[in-house]
C-alpha positions in Angstrom: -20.7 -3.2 -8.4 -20.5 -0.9 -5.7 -23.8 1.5 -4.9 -24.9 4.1 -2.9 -28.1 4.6 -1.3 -30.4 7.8 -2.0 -33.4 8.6 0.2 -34.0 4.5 0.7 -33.4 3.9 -3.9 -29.7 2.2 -4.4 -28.4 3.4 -7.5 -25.2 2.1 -9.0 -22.1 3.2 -9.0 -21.5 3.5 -12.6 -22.0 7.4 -13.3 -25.4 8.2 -14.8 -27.2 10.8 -16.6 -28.3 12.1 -12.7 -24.5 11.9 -11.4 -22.7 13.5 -14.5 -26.0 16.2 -14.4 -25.2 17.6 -11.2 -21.4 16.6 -10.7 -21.0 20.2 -12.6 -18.0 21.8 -10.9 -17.1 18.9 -9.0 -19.6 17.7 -6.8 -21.7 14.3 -6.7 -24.9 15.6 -4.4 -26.4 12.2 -2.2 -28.8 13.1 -0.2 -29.3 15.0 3.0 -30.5 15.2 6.6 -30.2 17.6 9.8 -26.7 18.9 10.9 -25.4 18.2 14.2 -26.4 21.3 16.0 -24.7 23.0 18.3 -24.5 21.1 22.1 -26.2 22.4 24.8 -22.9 24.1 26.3 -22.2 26.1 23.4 -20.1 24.0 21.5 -20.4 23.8 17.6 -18.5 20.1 17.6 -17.3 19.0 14.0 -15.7 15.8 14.1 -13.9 14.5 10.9 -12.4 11.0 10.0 -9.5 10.7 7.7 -9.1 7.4 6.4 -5.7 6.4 4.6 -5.9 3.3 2.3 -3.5 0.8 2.0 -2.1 0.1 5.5 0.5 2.6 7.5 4.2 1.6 8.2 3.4 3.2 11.9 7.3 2.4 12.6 8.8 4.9 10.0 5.2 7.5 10.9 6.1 7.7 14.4 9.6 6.0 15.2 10.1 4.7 18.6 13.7 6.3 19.4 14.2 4.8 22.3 13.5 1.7 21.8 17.0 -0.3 21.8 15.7 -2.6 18.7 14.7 0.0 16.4 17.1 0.6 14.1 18.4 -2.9 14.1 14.7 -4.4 12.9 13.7 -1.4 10.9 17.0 -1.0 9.0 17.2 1.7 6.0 13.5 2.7 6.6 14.1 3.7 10.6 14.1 7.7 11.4 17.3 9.2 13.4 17.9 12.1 16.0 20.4 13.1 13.5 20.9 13.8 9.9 19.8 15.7 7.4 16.3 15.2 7.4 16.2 14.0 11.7 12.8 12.6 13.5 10.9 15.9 14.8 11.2 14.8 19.0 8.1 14.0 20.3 8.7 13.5 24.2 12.3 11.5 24.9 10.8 8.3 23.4 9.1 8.8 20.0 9.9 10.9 17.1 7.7 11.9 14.2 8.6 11.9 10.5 10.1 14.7 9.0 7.2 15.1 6.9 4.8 16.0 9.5 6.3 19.6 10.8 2.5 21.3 10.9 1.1 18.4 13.4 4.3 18.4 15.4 3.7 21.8 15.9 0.0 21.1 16.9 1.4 18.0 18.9 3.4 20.8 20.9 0.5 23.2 20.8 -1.3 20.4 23.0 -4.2 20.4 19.9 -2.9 16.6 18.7 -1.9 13.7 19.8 -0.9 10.3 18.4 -2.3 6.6 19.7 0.5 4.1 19.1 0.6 0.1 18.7 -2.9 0.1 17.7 -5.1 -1.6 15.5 -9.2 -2.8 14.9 -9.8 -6.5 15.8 -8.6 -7.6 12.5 -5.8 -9.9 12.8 -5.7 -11.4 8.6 -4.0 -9.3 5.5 -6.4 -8.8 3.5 -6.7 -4.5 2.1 -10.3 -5.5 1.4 -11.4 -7.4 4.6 -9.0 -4.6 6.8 -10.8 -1.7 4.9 -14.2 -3.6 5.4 -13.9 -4.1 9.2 -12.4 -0.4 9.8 -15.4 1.0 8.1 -18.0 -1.4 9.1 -17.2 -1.1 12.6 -17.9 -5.0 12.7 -15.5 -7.5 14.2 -15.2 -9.4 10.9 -15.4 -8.4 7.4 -19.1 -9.2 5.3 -21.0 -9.0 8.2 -23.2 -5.6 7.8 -22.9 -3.3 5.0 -23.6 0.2 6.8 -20.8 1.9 8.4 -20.2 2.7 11.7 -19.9 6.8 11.1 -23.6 6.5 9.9 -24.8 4.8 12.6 -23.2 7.6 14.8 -25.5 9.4 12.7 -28.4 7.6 13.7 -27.8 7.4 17.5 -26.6 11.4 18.5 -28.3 12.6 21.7 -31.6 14.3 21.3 -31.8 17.5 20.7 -28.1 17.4 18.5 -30.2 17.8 15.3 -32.1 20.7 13.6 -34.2 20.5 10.5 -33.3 21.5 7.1 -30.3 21.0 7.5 -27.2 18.6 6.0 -25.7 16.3 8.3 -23.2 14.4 7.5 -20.6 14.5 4.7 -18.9 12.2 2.5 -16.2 13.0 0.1 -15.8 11.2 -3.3 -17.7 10.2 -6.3 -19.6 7.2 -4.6 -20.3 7.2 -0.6 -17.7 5.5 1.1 -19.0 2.0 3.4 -18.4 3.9 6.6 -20.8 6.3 5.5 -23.3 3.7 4.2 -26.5 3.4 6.0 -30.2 4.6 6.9 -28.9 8.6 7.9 -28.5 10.3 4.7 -25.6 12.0 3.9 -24.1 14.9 1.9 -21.6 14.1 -1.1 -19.0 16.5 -3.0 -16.0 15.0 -5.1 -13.5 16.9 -6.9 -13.7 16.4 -10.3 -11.8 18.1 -13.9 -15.1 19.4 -15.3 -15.1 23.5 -15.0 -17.6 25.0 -12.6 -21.2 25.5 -14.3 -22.0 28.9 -15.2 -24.5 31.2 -14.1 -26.2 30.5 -17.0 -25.8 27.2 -17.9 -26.9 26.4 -14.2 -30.3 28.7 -14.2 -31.1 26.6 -18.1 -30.4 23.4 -15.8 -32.8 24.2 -13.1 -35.2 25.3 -15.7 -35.6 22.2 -17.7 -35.4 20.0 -15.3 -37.4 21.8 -12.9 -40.9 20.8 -15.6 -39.7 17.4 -15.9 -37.6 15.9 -12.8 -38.2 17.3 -9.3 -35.7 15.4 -8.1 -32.9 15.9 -10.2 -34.1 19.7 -9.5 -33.7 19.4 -6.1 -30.4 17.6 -5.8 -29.2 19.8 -8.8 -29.9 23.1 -6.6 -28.4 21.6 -3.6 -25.6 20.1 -5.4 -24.9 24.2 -7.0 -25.2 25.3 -4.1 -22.6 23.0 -2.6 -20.3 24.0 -5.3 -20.2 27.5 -4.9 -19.3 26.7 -1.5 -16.2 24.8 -2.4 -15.3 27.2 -5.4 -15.4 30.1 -3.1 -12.1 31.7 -2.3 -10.2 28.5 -3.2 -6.6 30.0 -3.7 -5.8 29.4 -7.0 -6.3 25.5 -6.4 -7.7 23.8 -9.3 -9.5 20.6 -8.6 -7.4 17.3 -8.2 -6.0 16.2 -11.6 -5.1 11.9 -11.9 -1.5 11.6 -11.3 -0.7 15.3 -10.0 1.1 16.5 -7.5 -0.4 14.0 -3.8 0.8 16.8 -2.1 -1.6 19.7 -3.7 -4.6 17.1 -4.5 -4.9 16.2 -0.2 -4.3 19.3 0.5 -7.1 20.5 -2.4 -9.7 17.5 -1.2 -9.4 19.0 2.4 -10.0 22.3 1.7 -12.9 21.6 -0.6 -14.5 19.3 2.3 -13.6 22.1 5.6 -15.7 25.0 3.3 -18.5 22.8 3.4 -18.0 21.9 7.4 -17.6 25.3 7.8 -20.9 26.5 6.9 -23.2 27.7 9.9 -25.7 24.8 7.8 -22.9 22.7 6.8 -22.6 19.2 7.9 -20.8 18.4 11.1 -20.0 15.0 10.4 -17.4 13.9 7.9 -15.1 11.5 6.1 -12.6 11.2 3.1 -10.1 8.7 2.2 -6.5 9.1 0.4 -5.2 6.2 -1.3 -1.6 4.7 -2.2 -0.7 3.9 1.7 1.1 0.8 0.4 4.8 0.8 -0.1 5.8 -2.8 -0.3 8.6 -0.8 -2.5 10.5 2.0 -2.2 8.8 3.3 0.8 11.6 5.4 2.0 11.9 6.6 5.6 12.5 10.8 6.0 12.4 11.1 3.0 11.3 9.1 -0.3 7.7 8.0 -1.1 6.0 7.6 2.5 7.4 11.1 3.8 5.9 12.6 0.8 2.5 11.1 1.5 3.1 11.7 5.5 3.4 15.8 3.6 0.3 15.7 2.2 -1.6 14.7 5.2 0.1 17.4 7.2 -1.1 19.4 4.3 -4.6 18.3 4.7 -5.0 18.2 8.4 -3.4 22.1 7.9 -6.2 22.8 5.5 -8.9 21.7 8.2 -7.9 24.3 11.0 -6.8 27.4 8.7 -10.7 27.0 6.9 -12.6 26.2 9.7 -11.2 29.1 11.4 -12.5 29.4 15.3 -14.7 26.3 14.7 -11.4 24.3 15.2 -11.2 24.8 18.5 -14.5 22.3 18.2 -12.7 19.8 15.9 -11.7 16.5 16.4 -9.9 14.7 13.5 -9.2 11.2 13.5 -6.5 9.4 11.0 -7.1 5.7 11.0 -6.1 3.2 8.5 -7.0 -0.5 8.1 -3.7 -2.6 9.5 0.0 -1.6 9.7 2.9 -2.9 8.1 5.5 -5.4 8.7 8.3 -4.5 11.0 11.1 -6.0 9.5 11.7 -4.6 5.4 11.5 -6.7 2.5 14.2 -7.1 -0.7 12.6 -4.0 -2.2 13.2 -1.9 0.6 9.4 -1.8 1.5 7.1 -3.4 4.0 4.5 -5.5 3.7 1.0 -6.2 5.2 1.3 -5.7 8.8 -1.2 -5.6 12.2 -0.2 -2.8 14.8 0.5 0.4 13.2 0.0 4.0 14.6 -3.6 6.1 14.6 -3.4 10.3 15.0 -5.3 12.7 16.6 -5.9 16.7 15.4 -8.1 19.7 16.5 -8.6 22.4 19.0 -10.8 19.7 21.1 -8.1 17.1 21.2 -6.3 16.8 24.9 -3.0 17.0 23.0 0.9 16.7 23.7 0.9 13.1 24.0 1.6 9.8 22.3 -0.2 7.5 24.2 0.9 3.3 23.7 1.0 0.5 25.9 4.2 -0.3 24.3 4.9 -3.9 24.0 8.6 -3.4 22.4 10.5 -5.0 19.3 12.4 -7.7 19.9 12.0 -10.7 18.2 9.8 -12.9 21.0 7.8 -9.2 21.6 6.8 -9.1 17.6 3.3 -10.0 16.6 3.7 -13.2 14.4 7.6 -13.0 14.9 6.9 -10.3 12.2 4.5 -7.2 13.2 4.4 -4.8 15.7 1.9 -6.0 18.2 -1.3 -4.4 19.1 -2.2 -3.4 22.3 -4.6 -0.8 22.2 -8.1 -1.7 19.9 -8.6 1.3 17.8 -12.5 1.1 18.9 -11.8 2.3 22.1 -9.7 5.2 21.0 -13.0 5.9 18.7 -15.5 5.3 21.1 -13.9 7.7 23.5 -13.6 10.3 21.5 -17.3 9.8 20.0 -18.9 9.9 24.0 -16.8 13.0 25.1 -16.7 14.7 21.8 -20.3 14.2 20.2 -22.0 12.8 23.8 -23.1 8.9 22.4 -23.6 7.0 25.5 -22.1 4.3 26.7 -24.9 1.8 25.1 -25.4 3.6 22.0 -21.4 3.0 21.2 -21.3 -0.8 22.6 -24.8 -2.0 20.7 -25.3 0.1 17.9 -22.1 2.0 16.6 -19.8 -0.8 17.6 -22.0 -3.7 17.9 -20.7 -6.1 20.4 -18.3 -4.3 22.0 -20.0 -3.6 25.6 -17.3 -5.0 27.1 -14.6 -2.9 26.1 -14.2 1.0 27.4 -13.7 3.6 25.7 -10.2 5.6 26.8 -10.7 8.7 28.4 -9.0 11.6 28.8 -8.4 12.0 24.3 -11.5 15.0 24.3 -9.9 18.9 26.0 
């Protein structure tokens, strides 16, 4: 059973009389900590990780064009320069999905770029160990259970942190492992349950203001969270089980920028979207993975039209635990993979570029004689952006965020 931790208790998973209490509206309220203030320049930095579950088919996200073995390897699921539904040109060499036609404008705009051929130090198939070592920030799966977004957290430069504040937040009903650790952290999950009245909320606050203070204080935190979310929300309603993946990302991320948006909101974030893996019926421009590819454009839209001029502060990162085979299987899908394709969004991203130390897809260059191989460790795309972004030194992000990776550098250049 999976558990998150509260002020140093661990309560389970399972939703309790607490959880359902204060979920009114649709919200789970953790716990909570400074923000990360604004840098000594002036900056208001927000930095945001999107994780996407299930492993990315990086070859049909962001197709090599011009690579000569392309098409031959990636068959019904490669993207063309022509067609109805052509690769959006990147620079001469890649091309991005059709389904992406918001961060190809950013990608133009110089506010996102894409790292290509990359991958954590993972090398096995597993959804649970690649999710576990992605999170953990740990060279193999099992071996810690905080997560390395927490410990950033823990380690920000003096002076980054105010009191009575929230700092960092985690979206969904339990916090996610790369959230998990001794830095509390601020919750909020959509839910179907209709906002708490006025009313009901004050009756709330009353009762269990006489006989639980601390259900009264994460109730009032957790209403006010709420109101925050519920505010000026379109029209959305919250994510309903099987609707539309489209409207639920883009939903999730608009809930989750309010809150970052706040002058005391958090600064720090993560959320996950699930169903990243198409062993069938993936489809290339179009079909199941260009729909999914929409709804992160959707979501990474959602970010920078509610954080308004704090996305010119913004980094988001979109990482997800391994990529998918090269070749496609009997049910036109892909299977577990190793180097896949990590994106960058946000006014402080030093955009216009896909950057990949590109090792090629002919059969001798393939990872396995089946994967596209990595050549660039997704920590050091990480760690770069975390020391020019959010300032973490150099020790800080070898020892304690990414523990025993001293020896390898962060790339420069990813932070405007």
């Amino acid at each position: 059973m999976r558990a998150s931790s509260i002020n140093g208790l661990c309560e389970a998973a399972t939703p309790s009389r607490r959880a359902l209490l204060v979920s009114g509206g649709g919200l789970f309220s953790w716990a909570y900590l400074p923000k990360f203030a604004r840098a000594a320049d002036g900056r208001d930095p927000r930095f945001v990780t999107i994780i996407l579950r299930g492993a990315l088919d990086g070859l049909s996200a962001v197709a090599p064009l011009g690579d000569p073995d392309y098409e031959r390897l990636h068959g019904a699921l490669s993207l063309r320069r022509d067609g109805e539904r052509p690769a959006l040109e990147l620079d001469g060499f890649f091309g991005l999905n059709p389904g992406m036609p918001i961060f190809a404008k950013m990608f133009a705009d110089k506010q996102a770029a894409i790292i290509h051929a990359t991958a954590t130090g993972y090398r096995e198939r597993s959804h649970f160990d690649g999710q576990d070592v992605l999170e953990s920030g740990m060279p193999k799966p099992g071996s810690i259970a905080s997560g390395w977004l927490n410990r950033v957290l823990e380690v920000l430069p003096k002076g980054e942190r105010v009191a009575s504040a929230r700092s960092g937040l985690g979206i969904g009903p339990v916090t996610p492992l790369i959230l998990r650790g001794s830095a509390a952290v601020t919750g909020w999950a959509p839910t179907n349950l209709p906002p708490a009245g006025d009313d009901i909320a004050e009756r709330l606050l009353a009762l269990y203001g006489a006989r639980d203070p601390v259900l009264l204080n994460a109730l009032a935190q957790g209403l006010g969270i709420d109101k925050i979310v519920s505010r000026d929300m379109g029209g959305m309603r919250a994510a309903q089980p099987g609707g539309n993946v489209v409207d639920v990302m883009r939903q999730t991320a608009r809930g989750a920028a309010k809150l970052m948006a706040a002058d005391d909101g958090p600064r720090i974030g993560a959320l996950a979207y699930d169903g990243w893996d198409t062993h069938a019926n993936e489809g290339g421009a179009t079909g199941r993975l260009a729909q999914l590819l929409s709804g992160l454009d959707g979501a990474i839209d959602e970010f920078r039209q509610t954080l308004g001029a704090s996305w010119k502060h913004t980094i988001i990162a979109v990482v997800t635990e391994f990529g998918r085979t090269a070749r496609i299987n009997g049910t036109t899908g892909t299977d577990h993979g190793t180097g896949t394709v990590a994106f960058l969004a946000g006014g402080a991203v030093a955009g216009g570029r896909v950057m990949a130390d590109w090792p090629g897809l002919k059969d001798a260059q393939l990872y396995e004689n089946r994967d596209l191989r990595p050549t660039t460790d997704l920590r050091a795309v990480l760690k770069g952006v975390l020391a020019d972004h959010l300032g973490l030194p150099a020790a800080a992000l070898g020892e304690k965020v990414f523990p025993n990776t001293a020896s390898l550098a962060p790339i420069k250049g990813l932070v405007a």
